[in-house]
C-alpha positions as a printed Julia matrix, in Angstrom:
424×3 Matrix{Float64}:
  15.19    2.39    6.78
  16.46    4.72    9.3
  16.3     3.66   13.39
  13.61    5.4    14.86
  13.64    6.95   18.15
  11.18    3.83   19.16
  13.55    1.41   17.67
  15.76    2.89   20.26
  13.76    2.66   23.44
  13.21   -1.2    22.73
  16.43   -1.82   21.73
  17.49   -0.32   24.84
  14.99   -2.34   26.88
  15.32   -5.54   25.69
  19.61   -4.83   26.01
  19.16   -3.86   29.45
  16.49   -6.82   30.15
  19.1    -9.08   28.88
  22.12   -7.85   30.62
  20.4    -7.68   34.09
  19.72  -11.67   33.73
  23.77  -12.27   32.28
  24.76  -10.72   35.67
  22.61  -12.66   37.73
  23.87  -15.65   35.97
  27.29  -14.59   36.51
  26.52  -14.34   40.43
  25.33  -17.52   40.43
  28.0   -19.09   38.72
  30.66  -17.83   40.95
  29.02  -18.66   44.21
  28.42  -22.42   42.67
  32.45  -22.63   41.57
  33.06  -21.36   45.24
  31.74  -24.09   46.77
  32.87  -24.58   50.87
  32.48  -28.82   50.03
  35.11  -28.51   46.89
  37.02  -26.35   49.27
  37.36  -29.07   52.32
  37.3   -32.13   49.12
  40.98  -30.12   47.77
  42.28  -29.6    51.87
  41.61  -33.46   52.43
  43.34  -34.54   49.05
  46.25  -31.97   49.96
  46.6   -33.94   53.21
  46.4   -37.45   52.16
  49.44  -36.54   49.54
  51.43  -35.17   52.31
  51.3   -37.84   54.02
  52.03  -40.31   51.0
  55.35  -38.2    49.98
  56.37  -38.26   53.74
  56.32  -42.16   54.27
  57.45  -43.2    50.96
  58.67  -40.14   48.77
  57.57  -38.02   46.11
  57.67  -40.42   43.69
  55.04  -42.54   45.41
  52.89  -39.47   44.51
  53.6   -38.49   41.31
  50.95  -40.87   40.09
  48.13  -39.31   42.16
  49.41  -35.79   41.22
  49.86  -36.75   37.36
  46.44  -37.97   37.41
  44.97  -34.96   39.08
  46.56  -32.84   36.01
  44.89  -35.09   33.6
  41.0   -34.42   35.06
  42.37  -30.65   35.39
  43.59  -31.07   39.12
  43.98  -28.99   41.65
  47.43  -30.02   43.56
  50.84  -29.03   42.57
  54.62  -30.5    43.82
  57.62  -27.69   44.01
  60.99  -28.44   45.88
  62.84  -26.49   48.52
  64.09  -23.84   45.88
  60.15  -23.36   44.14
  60.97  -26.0    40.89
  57.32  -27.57   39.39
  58.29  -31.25   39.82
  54.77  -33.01   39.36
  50.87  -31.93   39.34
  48.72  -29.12   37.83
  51.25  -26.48   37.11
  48.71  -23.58   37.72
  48.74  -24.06   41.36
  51.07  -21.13   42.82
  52.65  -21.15   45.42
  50.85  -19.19   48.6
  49.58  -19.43   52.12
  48.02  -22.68   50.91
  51.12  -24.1    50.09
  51.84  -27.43   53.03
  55.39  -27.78   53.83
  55.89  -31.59   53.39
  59.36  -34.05   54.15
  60.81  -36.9    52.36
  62.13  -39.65   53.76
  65.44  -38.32   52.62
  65.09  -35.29   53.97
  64.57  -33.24   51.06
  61.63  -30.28   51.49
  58.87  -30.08   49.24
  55.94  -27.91   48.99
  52.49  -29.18   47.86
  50.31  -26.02   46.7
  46.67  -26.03   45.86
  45.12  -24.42   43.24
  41.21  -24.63   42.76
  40.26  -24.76   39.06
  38.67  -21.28   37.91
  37.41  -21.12   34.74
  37.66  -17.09   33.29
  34.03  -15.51   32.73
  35.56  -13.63   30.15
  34.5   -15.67   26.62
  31.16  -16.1    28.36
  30.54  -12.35   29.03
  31.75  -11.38   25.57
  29.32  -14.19   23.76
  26.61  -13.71   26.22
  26.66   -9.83   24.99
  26.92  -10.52   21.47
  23.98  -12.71   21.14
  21.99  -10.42   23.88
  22.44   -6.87   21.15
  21.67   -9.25   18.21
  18.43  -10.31   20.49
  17.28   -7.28   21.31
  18.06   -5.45   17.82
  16.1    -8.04   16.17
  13.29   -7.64   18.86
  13.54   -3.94   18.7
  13.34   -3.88   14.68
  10.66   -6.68   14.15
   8.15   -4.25   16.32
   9.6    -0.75   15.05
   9.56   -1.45   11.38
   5.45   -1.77   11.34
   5.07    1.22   13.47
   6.84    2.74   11.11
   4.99    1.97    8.47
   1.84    2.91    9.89
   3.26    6.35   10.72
   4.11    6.8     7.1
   0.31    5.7     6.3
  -0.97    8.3     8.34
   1.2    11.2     6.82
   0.67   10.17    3.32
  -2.88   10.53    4.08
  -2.74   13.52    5.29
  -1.61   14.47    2.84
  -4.41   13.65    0.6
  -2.66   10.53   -0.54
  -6.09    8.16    0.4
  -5.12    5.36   -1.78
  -2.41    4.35    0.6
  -2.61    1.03    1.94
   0.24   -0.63    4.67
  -0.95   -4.3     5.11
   0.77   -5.58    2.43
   4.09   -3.74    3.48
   3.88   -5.01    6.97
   4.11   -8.77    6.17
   1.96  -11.76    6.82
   2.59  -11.22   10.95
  -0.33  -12.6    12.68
  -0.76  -10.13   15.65
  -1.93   -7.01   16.97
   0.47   -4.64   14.97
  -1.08   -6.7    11.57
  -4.56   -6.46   12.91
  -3.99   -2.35   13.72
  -2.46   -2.35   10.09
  -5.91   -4.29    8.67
  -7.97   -1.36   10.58
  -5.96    1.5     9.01
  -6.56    0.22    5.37
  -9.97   -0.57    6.21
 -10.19    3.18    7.16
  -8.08    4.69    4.21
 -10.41    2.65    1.95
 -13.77    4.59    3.62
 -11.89    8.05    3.05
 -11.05    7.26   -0.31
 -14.49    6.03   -1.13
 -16.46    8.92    0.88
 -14.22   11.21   -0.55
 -14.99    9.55   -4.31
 -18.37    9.47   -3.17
 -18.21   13.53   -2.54
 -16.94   14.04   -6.51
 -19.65   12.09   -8.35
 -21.84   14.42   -6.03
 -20.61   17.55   -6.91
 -20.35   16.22  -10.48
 -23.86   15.08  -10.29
 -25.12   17.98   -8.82
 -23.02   20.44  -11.42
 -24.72   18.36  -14.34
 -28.75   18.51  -12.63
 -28.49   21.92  -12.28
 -26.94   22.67  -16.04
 -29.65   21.25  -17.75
 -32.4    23.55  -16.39
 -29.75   26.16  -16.66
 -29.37   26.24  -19.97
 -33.03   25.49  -20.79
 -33.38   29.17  -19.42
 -30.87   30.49  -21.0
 -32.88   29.05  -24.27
 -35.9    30.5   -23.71
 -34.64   33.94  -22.82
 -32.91   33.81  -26.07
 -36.03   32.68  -27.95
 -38.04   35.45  -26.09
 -35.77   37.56  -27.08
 -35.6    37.06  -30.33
 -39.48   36.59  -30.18
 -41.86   38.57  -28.02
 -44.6    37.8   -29.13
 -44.33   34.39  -27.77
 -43.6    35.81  -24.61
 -46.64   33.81  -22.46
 -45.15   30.35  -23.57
 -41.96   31.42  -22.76
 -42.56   32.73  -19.4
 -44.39   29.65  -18.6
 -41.2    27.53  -19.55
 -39.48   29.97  -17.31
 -41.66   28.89  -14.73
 -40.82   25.37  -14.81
 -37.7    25.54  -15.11
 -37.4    27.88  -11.85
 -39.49   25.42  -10.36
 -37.44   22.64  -11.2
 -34.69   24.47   -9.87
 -35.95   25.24   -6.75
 -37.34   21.7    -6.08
 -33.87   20.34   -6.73
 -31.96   22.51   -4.38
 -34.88   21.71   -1.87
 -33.91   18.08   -2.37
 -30.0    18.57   -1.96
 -30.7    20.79    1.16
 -32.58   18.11    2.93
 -30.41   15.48    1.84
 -27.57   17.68    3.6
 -28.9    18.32    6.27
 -29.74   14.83    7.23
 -26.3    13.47    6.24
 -25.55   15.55    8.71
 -27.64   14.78   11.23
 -30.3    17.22   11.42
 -33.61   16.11   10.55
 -36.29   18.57    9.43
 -39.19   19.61   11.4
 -39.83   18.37   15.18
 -40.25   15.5    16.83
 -44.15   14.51   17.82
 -45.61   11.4    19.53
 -47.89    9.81   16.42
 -48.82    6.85   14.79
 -46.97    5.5    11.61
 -49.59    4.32    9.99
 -51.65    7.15    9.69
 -48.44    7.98    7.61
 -48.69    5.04    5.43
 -52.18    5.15    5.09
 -52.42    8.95    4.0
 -49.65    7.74    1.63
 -51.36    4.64    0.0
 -54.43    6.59   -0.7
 -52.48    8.91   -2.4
 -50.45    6.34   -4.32
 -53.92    4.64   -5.23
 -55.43    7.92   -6.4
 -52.18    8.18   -8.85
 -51.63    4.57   -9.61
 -55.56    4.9   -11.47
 -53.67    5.97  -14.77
 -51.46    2.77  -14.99
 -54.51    0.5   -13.98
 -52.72   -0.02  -10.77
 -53.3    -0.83   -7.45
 -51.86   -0.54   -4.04
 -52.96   -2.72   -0.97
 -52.21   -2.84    2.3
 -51.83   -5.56    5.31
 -51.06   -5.7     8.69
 -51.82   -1.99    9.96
 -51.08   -2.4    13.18
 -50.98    0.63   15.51
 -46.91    1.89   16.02
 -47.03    4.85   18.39
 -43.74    6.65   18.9
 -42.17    9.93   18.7
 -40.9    10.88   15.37
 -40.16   13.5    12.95
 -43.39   12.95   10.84
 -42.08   15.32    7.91
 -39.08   13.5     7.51
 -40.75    9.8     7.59
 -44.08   10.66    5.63
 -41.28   11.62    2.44
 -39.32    8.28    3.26
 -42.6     6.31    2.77
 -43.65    8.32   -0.13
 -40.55    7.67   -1.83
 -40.6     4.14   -1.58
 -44.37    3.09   -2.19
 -44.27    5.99   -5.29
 -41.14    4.26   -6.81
 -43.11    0.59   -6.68
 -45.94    2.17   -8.18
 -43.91    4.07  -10.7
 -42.2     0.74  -11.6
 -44.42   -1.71  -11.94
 -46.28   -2.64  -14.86
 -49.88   -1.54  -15.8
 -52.19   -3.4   -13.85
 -50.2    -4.9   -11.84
 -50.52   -4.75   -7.64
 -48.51   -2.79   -5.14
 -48.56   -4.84   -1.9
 -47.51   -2.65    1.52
 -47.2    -5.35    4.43
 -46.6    -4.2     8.18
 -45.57   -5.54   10.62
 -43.82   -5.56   14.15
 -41.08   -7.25   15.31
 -38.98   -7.04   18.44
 -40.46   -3.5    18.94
 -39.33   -2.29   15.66
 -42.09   -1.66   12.61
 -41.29   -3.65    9.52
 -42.62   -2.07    6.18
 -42.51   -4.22    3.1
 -42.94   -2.86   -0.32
 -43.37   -5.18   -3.01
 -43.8    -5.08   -6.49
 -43.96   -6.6    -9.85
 -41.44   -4.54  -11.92
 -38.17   -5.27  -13.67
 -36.36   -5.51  -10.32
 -33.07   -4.65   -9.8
 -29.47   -6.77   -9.98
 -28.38   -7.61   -6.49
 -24.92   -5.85   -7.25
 -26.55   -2.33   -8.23
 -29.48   -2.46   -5.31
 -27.18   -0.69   -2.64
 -26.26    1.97   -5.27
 -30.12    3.03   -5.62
 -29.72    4.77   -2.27
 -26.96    6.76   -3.14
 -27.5    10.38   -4.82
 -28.39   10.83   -8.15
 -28.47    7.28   -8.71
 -31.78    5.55  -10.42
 -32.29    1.89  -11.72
 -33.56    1.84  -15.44
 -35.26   -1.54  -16.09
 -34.99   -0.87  -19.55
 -31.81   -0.34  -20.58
 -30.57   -1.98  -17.21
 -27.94    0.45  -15.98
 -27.36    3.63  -13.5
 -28.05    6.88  -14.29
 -27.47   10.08  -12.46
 -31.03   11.2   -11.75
 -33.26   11.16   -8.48
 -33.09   12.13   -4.56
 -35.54   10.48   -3.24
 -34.21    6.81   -2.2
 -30.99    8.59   -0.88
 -33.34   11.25    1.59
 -35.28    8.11    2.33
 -32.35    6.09    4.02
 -30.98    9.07    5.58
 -34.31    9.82    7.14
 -34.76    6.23    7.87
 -31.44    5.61    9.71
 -31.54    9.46   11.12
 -34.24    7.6    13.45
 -32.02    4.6    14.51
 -33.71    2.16   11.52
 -32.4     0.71    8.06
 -33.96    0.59    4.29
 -32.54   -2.63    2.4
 -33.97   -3.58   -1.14
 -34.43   -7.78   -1.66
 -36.0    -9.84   -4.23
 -39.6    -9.74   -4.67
 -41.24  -12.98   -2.93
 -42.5   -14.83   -6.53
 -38.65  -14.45   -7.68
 -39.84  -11.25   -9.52
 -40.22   -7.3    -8.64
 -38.55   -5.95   -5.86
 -39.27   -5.89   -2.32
 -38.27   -2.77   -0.45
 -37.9    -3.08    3.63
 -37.93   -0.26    5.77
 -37.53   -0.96    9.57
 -38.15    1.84   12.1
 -37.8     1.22   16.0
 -40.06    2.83   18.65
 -38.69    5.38   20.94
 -39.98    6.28   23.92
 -39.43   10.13   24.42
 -38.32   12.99   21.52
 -35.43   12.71   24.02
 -34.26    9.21   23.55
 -32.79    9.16   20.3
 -31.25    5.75   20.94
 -33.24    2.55   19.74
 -34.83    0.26   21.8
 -34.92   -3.16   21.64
C-alpha cells in the first residue's frame, strides 16, 4: 500500500518528536563529559607527575603514566624535541602542556588530554532506530485509516456489502472500535436497502394480481355482454382493492417518514380501545369468539387518534382473526412509569420467536398452517410505525399459558401536541 499523505504527517511528527529529545540528550551528555571536578582531578594528577619526574626521573613515572593508558588516561610524556616517550598517546601537545626537568637535565613535556568520546556512532544509531520508530508508529495508525477511507468509497459507490474489521486486525482500540461502528453501519444500509427491494417487489406483485383480474374481466365482458352486471361488479372490487392497497402503502410512507396522519388532540386511549373491542366483539360472533377487557384505566394525552385507533385495530383484529373458534381474546391495560401498556393475548397457533420481528415488516404475514412468511398484509407494519411515530414500541411474546401470542403495545403520555418527546 501506498504512503498516504497522513502516513506522512505522523511520520514526520513522531521523527521530529524523536530528534528534539536525541539533541537534548546530546546537550546533556556534553556538559556531563565537561565536568569542572574531572578538569581540576587531570590538573592535580598533571602536577603530582611533574613533580615525580623532577626528583627522581621519568622513569619513576612511567608506571603511573603506563597505567593511566591502560584505564584510557589522560596524561602524556614527550621530550625536548616532541617524541611520545610514555602515557596516553592522544594527548597533544598545547597550552596545557607543563614544562617539567629531570634530574639530568633533560626537558620533558607532560601534556593532558581529557578523554572525549565522538557522538558520532551515537547520532547515527540514535537516528536509525528514531525513523524505524516513527515509520512503524506512523504506519500502524495510517494503515486502518486507510482502510476505513476505502470502506467509505466503496460504499459510495453502492458497494454496501463492504466490511473493514476483519482487514484492520485484532487491535484493541479506538481505530478497531471506529472500524466495528462502520460495519455495523454498512450492515444497516445493506439491509434497509434489501429491505427497500422485497418492498418494491412486494408491492409490484400486490398490485399485479388485481391487475390482471381486471384485465380478465374486461376480456370476459368483452367477449360477453350480456354478463356485463357481474362483471362490472368484479370491476368494482377489484378497483376497490386497489385503492385500499395504495391507501395502505401511502400511510405506511408517510409514517416511515415521519408524518403521521390527521392532527394531534388531547383524548383518552381507551375510548379508542373500547370503540375497538366492541367492534371486534360484534365480528368475533361468527367464530364463537370473544374479546374481554381489563384494566381500563383512564390515559389522557395528546395524540393522533386516527393513526392509534388503526394501530389498535390491527392488533386486537389479528388476535381475533387468529384464534380458534370459541376461544377468548383477552385486552389487559395497564400503566406503568407513565407509559400505557396494552396486552393482546390470544389462543392461536402463535408464532416462532425467530419470525415474530418479521410480522411487522411489509407484506409480511404469519400462516399457522403451513408455518411460514408470506408476502401479504399492511397492517402490523402501519401499526409499529404509528406506534413508535408517538415515542412507544409494539413487541410480540409468548402467550402467558405457553400458547397463543401476546402482543404489547406501549404508548407514553405527552403533555402538549408540542412535546413530541416521551416522558418518563
Amino acid at each position: 500500500m501506498k504512503p498516504s499523505r497522513l502516513f506522512w504527517k505522523f511520520f514526520l511528527a513522531f521523527w521530529l518528536a524523536s530528534i528534539c529529545l536525541l539533541v537534548i540528550g546530546v546537550i546533556v551528555l556534553s556538559v556531563v563529559r565537561n565536568d569542572p571536578a574531572q578538569a581540576v582531578a587531570v590538573a592535580q594528577l598533571q602536577d603530582i607527575v611533574a613533580d615525580v619526574i623532577t626528583s627522581d626521573g621519568p622513569a619513576a613515572a612511567e608506571p603511573v603514566l603506563t597505567q593511566q593508558e591502560r584505564r584510557n588516561g589522560s596524561l602524556a610524556l614527550y621530550d625536548a624535541e616532541g617524541r611520545f616517550v610514555a602515557g596516553a598517546p592522544r594527548a597533544a601537545l598545547g597550552t596545557s602542556a607543563k614544562a617539567v626537568l629531570a634530574p639530568d637535565g633533560r626537558r620533558f613535556q607532560l601534556a593532558i588530554a581529557v578523554p572525549r568520546a565522538s557522538l558520532v556512532a551515537p547520532v547515527l544509531i540514535s537516528g536509525f532506530v528514531s525513523v524505524l520508530f516513527s515509520a512503524a508508529l506512523a504506519w500502524y495508525f495510517s494503515v486502518p485509516l486507510a482502510h476505513l477511507s476505502e470502506g467509505f468509497r466503496a460504499v459510495s459507490r453502492g458497494q454496501l456489502s463492504t466490511r473493514v474489521a476483519a482487514r484492520i486486525g485484532a487491535r484493541r482500540d479506538e481505530i478497531a472500535d471506529l472500524a466495528q461502528e462502520f460495519d455495523g453501519m454498512a450492515a444497516q444500509l445493506e439491509q434497509l436497502w434489501l429491505a427497500q427491494q422485497r418492498l418494491l417487489h412486494n408491492i409490484s406483485h400486490e398490485l399485479r394480481s388485481p391487475l390482471a383480474r381486471l384485465q380478465v374481466a374486461v376480456g370476459l365482458l368483452r367477449q360477453s355482454p350480456e354478463g356485463r352486471l357481474d362483471m362490472l361488479s368484479r370491476v368494482e372490487r377489484e378497483a376497490d382493492r386497489l385503492e385500499g392497497l395504495l391507501a395502505e402503502i401511502l400511510t405506511l410512507a408517510r409514517l416511515k417518514a415521519g408524518h403521521a396522519l390527521g392532527h394531534e388532540e388531547k383524548l383518552d386511549l381507551m375510548d379508542l380501545v373500547s370503540a375497538i373491542i366492541d367492534d371486534a366483539n360484534f365480528e368475533a360472533q361468527t367464530k364463537a369468539c370473544r374479546v374481554s377487557f381489563e384494566g381500563a384505566v383512564p390515559f389522557v394525552t395528546f395524540a393522533k387518534g386516527e393513526v392509534l385507533y388503526r394501530a389498535f385495530e390491527n392488533v386486537i383484529r389479528n388476535a381475533v382473526k387468529y384464534s380458534p373458534p370459541g376461544e377468548e381474546v383477552l385486552v389487559r391495560a395497564g400503566i406503568e412509569r407513565d407509559r400505557l401498556v396494552l396486552e393482546v393475548i390470544d389462543r392461536g397457533p402463535g408464532i416462532p420467536a425467530a419470525a415474530r420481528e418479521e410480522i411487522f415488516d411489509a407484506f409480511k404475514r404469519f400462516d399457522g398452517e403451513a408455518g411460514r412468511l408470506e408476502g401479504f398484509g399492511l397492517g402490523l407494519a402501519i401499526a409499529r410505525e404509528a406506534v413508535v411515530w408517538h415515542g412507544g414500541d409494539i413487541r410480540a411474546e409468548d402467550g402467558p399459558l405457553g400458547g397463543g401470542l401476546k402482543m404489547v403495545v406501549t404508548v407514553p403520555r405527552r403533555g402538549s401536541p408540542l412535546d413530541t418527546r416521551p416522558i418518563g
